[in-house]
N, C-alpha and C positions, 0 to 999 in steps of 0.2 A: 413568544420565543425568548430565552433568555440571552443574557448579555454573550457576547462570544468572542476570542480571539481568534486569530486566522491559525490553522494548524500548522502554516510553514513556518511561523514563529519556533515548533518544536525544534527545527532543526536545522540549527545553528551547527557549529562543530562541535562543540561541548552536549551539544541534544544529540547528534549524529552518533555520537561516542556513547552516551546514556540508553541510547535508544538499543544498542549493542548487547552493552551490558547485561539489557533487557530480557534480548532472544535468550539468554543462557539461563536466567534462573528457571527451576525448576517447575513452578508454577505458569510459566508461559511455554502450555504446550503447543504453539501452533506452528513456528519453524521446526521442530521434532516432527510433527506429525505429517508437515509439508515434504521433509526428506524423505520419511519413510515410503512414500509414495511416489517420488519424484526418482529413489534408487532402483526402484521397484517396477516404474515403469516407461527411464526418458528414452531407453533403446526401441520401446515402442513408437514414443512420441516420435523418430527420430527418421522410425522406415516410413513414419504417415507422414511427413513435413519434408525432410528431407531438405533443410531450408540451409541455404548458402549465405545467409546474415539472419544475427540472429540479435533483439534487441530487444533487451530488460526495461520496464519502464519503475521507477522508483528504486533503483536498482541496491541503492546503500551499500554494503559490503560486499552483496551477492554469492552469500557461504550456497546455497543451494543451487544459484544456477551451475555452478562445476558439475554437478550430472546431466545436467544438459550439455555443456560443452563436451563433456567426456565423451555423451553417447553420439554427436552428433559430428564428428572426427574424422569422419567421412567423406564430409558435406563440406562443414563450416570454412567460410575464407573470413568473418569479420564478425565482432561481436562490436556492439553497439549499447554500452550502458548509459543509463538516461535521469537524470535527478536533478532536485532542485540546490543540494549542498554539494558544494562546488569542492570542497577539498576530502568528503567523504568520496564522491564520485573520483578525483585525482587517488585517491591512496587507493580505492579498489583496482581503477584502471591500471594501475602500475603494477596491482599484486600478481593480474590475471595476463597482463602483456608477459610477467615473468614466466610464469607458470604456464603458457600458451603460446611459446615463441611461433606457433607456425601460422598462428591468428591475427588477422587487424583487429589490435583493440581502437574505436573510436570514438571518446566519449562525448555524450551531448549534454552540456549543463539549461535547463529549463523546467516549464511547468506543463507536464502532461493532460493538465487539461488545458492549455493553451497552445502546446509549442509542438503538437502532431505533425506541423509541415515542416518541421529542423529533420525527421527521421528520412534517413537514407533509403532509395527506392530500391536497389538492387534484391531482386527475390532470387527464389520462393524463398519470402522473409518469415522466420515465428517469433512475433512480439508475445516477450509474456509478463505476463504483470501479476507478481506473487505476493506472499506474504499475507494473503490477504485485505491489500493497500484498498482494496476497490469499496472493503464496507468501512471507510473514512469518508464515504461523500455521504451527501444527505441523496435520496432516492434520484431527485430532480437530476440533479448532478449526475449521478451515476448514468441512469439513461441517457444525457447528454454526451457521457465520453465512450459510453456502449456504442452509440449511433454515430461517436465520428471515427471511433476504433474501426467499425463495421465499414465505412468510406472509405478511409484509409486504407485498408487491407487490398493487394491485389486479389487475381483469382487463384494466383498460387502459395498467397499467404496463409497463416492459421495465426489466431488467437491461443492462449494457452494463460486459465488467468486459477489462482489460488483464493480457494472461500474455504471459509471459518463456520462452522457450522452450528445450529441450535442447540447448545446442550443443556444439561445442569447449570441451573442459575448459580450455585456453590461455585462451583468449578471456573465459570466463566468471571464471578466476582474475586477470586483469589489471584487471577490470572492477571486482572489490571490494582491491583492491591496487594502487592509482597509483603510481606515482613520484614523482609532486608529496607526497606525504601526506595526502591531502585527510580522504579515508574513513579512515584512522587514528587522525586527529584527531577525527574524527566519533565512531568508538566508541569512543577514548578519552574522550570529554564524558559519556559514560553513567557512566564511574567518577567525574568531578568534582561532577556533580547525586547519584548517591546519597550522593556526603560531605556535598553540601549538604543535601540533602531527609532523611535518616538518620543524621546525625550517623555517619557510619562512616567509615574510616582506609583506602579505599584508597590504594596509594600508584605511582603511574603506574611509577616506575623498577623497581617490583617486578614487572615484566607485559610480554613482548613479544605485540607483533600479530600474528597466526596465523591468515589465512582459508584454506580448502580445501575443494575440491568432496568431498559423499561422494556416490560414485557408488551406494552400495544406497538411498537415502532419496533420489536426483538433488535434493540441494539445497547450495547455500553457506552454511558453517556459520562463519560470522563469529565470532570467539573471540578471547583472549589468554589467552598460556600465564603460570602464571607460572615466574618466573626461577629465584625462590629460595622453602625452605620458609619459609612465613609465617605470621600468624594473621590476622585484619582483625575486626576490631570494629562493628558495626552496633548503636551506641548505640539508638535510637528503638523496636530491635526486640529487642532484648534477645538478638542476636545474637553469636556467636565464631562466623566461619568460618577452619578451616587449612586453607590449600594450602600440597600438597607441590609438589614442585620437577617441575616439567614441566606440573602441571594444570592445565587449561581452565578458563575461566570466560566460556561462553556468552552474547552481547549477542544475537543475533540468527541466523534464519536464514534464507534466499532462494531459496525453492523453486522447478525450474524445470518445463514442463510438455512432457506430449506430447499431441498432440492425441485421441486415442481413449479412453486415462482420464481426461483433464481432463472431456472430456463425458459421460463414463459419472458422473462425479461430481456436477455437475448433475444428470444423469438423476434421483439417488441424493436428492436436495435438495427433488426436486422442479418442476425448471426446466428447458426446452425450449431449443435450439439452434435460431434461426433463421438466425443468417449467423456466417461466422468468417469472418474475413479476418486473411491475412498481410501482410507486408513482399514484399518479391522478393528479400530475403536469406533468408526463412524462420525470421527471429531472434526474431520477436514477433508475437503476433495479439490482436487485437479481437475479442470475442465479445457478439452482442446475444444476449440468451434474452429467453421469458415464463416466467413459470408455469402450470403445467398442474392443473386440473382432476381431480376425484375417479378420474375413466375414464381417467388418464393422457393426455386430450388439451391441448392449447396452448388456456387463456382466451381469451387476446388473440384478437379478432376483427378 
C-alpha cells in the first residue's frame, strides 16, 4: 500500500471552496450528469419516499439536493445536512434555511462514517448520499457504511445514493486532471492543512501531481509522486516519513461502478434496489433502495 493522507485533510474551507470550484469546470462531468437525472426524476423519488426529513450526508453546498426539496414540498418539515466542514455546512445551511423558509434546516457537523447516531430519527426519513462521495472509501469501508446505513434506516426510510459510472479511461482521467489546475490545487491543500493541523514539513515543490485510472480496482487514484528522495517530519505524531524519488503519496481515491456488483453489494449490506436510473449518456446513476427484513424481503411497505 502506498503512503496516504487521510482525505478529510481536503477539506478545510479553502478545500471546501476548491472542491466547488471543481463541480463547475467542464471536465467534471458528474454533478451535471447527477442533476440531469435528479430534475428528471426527484418527483418520482418523492411519491416513493414520501419522507418528512430528509438528510444529505457529505452534503457540501448541496446545488442538487434543491430538486429534491422542491419535489418533496409536500412532505418535507426538516432537512438535515451532514458534513465534516463545519463552515461549508454553516453557509449551505443558511443558503437553504433562506431559500426554504417553510423548512427545519438542522445541520449536523461530523463523520459519516462514524457519527450515524447524531442523525435524527423522525421518518419516513430519505438519507441521500450524492456526488458520488461513496466511491472515496476503499471497498472495506464502503461495505462497512452500506451495512450501518442498511441499520440505521427505519422500515419507512429509503436510501437514495449517487455513482459514478465505468466509462472511458480518456474522459475519466481529464475529469480529475483539468487544465485550468483546479483539482491540483485542490489536493494540493491536503498537504498545506497537515502542515497546519501536524505540524509536518511537506513541501509542495517536492511533489508532482499524478492521477491515473487503475483498471484492476476500476477506480481513480489521485496521488503525488514525489520528485526527489526526501524525509517530511510529522511533528504532532511523532512521525519521520522517507520518500524515495518516484513514490506516491495517496490523497484520495474515486471509485467507479458497474451496475450488477454495485447492487450485489447492497444486496451484501443489506439493502434492496428499488429504481436505478441513468443519464442517456449512461455516465451516472441514481439508486433508491430500502432495507430488507430478517427473510431478505424489502421493509418498506
Amino acid at each position: 500500500m502506498p503512503k496516504e493522507l487521510p482525505a478529510v485533510w481536503l477539506y478545510d474551507a479553502r478545500g471546501s471552496r476548491l472542491y466547488e470550484e471543481i463541480t463547475r469546470l467542464p471536465e467534471y462531468y458528474l454533478p451535471r450528469r447527477e442533476a440531469e437525472i435528479l430534475q428528471a426524476r426527484s418527483s418520482s423519488i418523492a411519491k416513493r419516499t414520501k419522507a418528512r426529513t430528509l438528510v444529505e450526508l457529505g452534503s457540501g453546498s448541496a446545488p442538487n439536493t434543491r430538486f429534491l426539496l422542491d419535489a418533496l414540498s409536500g412532505t418535507l418539515e426538516r432537512y438535515v445536512p451532514f458534513d465534516v466542514s463545519e463552515q461549508a455546512l454553516r453557509d449551505s445551511a443558511e443558503a437553504i434555511a433562506a431559500a426554504y423558509p417553510a423548512i427545519s434546516v438542522e445541520p449536523v457537523v461530523g463523520d459519516f462514517e462514524r457519527d450515524l447516531g447524531l442523525l435524527p430519527g423522525e421518518g419516513p426519513r430519505l438519507i441521500a448520499f450524492l456526488g458520488s462521495t461513496i466511491g472515496n472509501l476503499y471497498p472495506e469501508r464502503r461495505a462497512a457504511l452500506l451495512s450501518a446505513l442498511a441499520h440505521e434506516l427505519g422500515d419507512d426510510d429509503a436510501l437514495l445514493l449517487g455513482v459514478d459510472l465505468v466509462k472511458d479511461v480518456a474522459r475519466l482521467e481529464a475529469a480529475y486532471d483539468d487544465p485550468s489546475g483546479v483539482t491540483e490545487a485542490f489536493v494540493r491543500n491536503a498537504l498545506r492543512v497537515a502542515n497546519r493541523e501536524l505540524d509536518a514539513t511537506f513541501e509542495q515543490e517536492r511533489f508532482d501531481y499524478e492521477p491515473f485510472w487503475d483498471t484492476a480496482h476500476r477506480w481513480m487514484d489521485i496521488a503525488l509522486r514525489a520528485r526527489v528522495p526526501h524525509v517530511v517530519s510529522v511533528r504532532r505524531l511523532g512521525l519521520e516519513l522517507d520518500f524515495a524519488e518516484g513514490e506516491r503519496l495517496r490523497v484520495e481515491i474515486s471509485a467507479k461502478f458497474q451496475r450488477e456488483a454495485f447492487e450485489f453489494e447492497l444486496e451484501r449490506a443489506g439493502l434492496s434496489v428499488e429504481s436505478w436510473w441513468s443519464d442517456p449518456a449512461g455516465d451516472y446513476a441514481i439508486v433508491l433502495a430500502y432495507p430488507r427484513n430478517q427473510n431478505g424481503r424489502r421493509r418498506h411497505v
